[in-house]
Each structure stands twice: as structure tokens, then as C-alpha cells.
N, C-alpha and C positions, 0 to 999 in steps of 0.2 A: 504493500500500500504506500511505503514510503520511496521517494525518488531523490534524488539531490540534482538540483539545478549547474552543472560540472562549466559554466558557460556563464554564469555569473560576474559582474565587474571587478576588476582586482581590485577595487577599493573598500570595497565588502568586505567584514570582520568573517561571517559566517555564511556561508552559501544556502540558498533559498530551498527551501522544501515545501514539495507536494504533495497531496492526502487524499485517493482515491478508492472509491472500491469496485476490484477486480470485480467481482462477481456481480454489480450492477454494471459494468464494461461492456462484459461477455453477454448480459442477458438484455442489455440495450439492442448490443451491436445483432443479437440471434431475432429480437422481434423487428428491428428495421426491413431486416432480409426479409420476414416472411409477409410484413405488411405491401412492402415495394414489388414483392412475389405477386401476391395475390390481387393488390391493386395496379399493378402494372398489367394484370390477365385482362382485368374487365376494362381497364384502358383500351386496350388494342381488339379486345371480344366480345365488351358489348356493345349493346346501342345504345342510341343517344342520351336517356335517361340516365343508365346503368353509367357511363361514362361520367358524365356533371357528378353523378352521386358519389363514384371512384374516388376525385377529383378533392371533394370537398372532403371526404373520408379521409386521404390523406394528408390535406392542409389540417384538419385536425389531430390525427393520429399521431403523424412522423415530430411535430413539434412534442408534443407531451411527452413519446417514449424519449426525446434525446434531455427534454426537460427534468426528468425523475430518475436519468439514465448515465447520459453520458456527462452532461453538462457538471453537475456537482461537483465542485473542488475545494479544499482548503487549500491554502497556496502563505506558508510562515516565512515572511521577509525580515531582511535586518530590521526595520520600522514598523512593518506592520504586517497585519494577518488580514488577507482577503479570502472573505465564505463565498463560496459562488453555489449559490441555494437555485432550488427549478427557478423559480422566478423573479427572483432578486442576488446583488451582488453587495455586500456589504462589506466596507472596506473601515477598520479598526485599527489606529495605532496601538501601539502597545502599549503605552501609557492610558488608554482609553479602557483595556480589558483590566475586572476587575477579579476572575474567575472564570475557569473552565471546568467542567463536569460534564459524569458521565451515567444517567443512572437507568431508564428506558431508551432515552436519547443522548448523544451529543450535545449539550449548548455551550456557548461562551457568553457569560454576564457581564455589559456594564453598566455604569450607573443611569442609561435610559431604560434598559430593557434590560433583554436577552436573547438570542439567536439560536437558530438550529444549526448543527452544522451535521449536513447530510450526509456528506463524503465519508463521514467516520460511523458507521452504524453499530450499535453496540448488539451484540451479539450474547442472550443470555443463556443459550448454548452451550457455546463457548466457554463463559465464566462459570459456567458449571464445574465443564469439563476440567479447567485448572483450578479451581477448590477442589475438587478432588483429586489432583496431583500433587494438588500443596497439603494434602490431607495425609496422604501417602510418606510425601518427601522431610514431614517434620520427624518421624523414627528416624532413631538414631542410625547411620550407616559406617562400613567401614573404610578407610581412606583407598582400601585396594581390593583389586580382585571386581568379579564380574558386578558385581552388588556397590559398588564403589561411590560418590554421591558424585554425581556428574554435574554437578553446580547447581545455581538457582532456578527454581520454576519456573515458565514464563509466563508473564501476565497476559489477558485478554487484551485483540489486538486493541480496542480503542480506549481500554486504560493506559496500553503505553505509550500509543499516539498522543495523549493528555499527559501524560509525563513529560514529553519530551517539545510537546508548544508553553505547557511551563516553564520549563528550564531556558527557552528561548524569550519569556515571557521577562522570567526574571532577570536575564541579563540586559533586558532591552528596555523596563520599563521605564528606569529615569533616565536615559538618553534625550537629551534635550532636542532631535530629530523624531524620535517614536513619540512623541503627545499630537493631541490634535483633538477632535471630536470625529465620532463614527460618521461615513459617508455611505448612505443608501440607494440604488440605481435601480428604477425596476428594469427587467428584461423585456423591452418593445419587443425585440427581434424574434423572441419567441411568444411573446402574447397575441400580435398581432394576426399572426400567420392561426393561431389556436382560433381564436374570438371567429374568424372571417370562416375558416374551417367547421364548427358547432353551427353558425348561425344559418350558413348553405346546406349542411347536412338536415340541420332540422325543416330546412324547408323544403328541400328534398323529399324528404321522407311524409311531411305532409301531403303532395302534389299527390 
């Protein structure tokens, strides 16, 4: 889930990282295919109707899956942390976060709100599955031999993802570059194409 930005300016103390999840990627990238499949059929094989209604189907469709899909980022700069949520972009110095947590959701706290961050999906699964490794791994073992303690457990991925935007959190917060107030942006580019999509569709479907 984590990347490091290798292409970063040399004047940057710490290189940029980005916060993805693989498995919304892969299941983006598998419903575009089968939407562009199937809508692309009645493009070229139906008539006239079947066509418009195609048409509008996928001005609705394709913006939504890349909205809940691909588009989601957490993006941790030397200053600042940008959420690129489905339909907004929220851009947070670091002086501005006052808290990050992880307990059904992702959020980052400041003093106006609070945010989602989508990118990091907390998985209770998962923190299942390492309480019970850590459950395991607190008897005592011996230093050698097959049974040996092969170090620490690792934590669920979006509590160490929250580890490690703190740790960037804390180095950055008094920086007199990282303050500012949170900048909010909705996403036209994918609303617009949605809005126009629902609205054809539904009248479609009336006709």
C-alpha cells in the first residue's frame, strides 16, 4: 500500500509517500473492463434506444467505479497531507492535523472537522487475525532453534499506515512551512460526468 515518491526534489528533508488500496485497484480496474464490455456491446448492437441508454449508463457508471475505486489517495508531503476522497480533495498542512485514527474507518481530525481517508480501509479481519498472533507470540520462546521468536508481530495494515503519517506528523508539525488552514476542492470532473449520467439514464428509463 505504501510507495515512496524516488523522484522527489533534492531539497526535501523526506520523500513523499503514497497510500493506496491494492485491492480497490484490482477491483476498480476488473468492473471498468466488464462495464466498457458490456456497454460497449449494446453501443455497437443495439438500436437507437438501447444505444442513448448505453451511453448515459456509462456516463454514470465508469465515473462512480473510478470514484470509490481508483481515484482515493492519501498522498504524506514534507508540509502536508492530501486525502483525495471519491468526491473531494482535501489538502491539510500539518500543522492543521490535530489527530489520526483508526477504529471502523480511517479519519484525520482537525480543529474544523474530521475527514475520511478512504485509501486506508481498516480491515477488522485482519486485526483479528494479529491479536491472535500477538496472543500467540506473548509465550515465552527460545532464542534458537525452529521455535525461535522471529521478532515482532505485525500490526494491521492501516494501524501502521497511522503510525507512520504520525511520525511524519510529528516531525512536520511546527515547521513554520506545514501550518496553514485545510483546503477543500470538490471533484467537478467526476461529479459532473455522474449528475449528467443519473439524470439521462433516469429519463431513459422512463420513455
Amino acid at each position: 500500500m505504501t510507495s515512496q515518491d524516488r523522484t522527489s526534489p533534492p531539497q526535501q528533508q523526506y520523500a513523499e509517500r503514497s497510500y493506496r488500496s491494492p485491492a480497490a485497484l484490482v477491483g476498480g480496474a476488473l468492473l471498468l473492463l466488464l462495464g466498457l464490455w458490456l456497454g460497449g456491446d449494446a453501443l455497437l448492437r443495439g438500436d437507437a434506444h438501447t444505444k442513448i441508454t448505453a451511453l448515459f449508463a456509462l456516463l454514470l457508471g465508469v465515473p462512480l467505479v473510478v470514484a470509490f475505486t481508483l481515484r482515493p489517495l492519501v498522498r504524506a508531503g514534507e508540509d502536508r497531507l492530501t486525502v483525495r476522497n471519491p468526491f473531494r480533495t482535501i489538502t491539510l498542512p500539518w500543522g492543521a492535523v490535530e489527530d489520526l485514527r483508526a477504529a471502523f474507518s480511517a479519519e484525520v481530525f482537525t480543529s474544523g472537522g474530521k475527514y475520511q481517508l478512504w485509501a486506508v480501509p481498516v480491515s477488522l479481519r485482519q486485526r483479528k487475525k494479529v491479536s491472535r498472533q500477538a496472543a500467540r507470540g506473548s509465550a515465552p520462546r527460545p532464542r534458537f532453534g525452529l521455535d525461535a521468536d522471529a521478532g515482532p508481530v505485525p500490526r494491521a495494515m492501516a494501524d501502521q499506515t497511522l503510525d507512520e503519517l504520525r511520525e511524519i506528523k510529528e516531525r512536520a508539525a511546527h515547521r513554520e512551512s506545514a501550518q496553514g488552514e485545510p483546503v477543500v476542492r470538490w471533484s467537478y470532473e467526476v461529479l459532473a460526468p455522474l449528475v449528467v449520467g443519473a439524470v439521462g439514464l433516469a429519463v431513459m428509463v422512463a420513455l
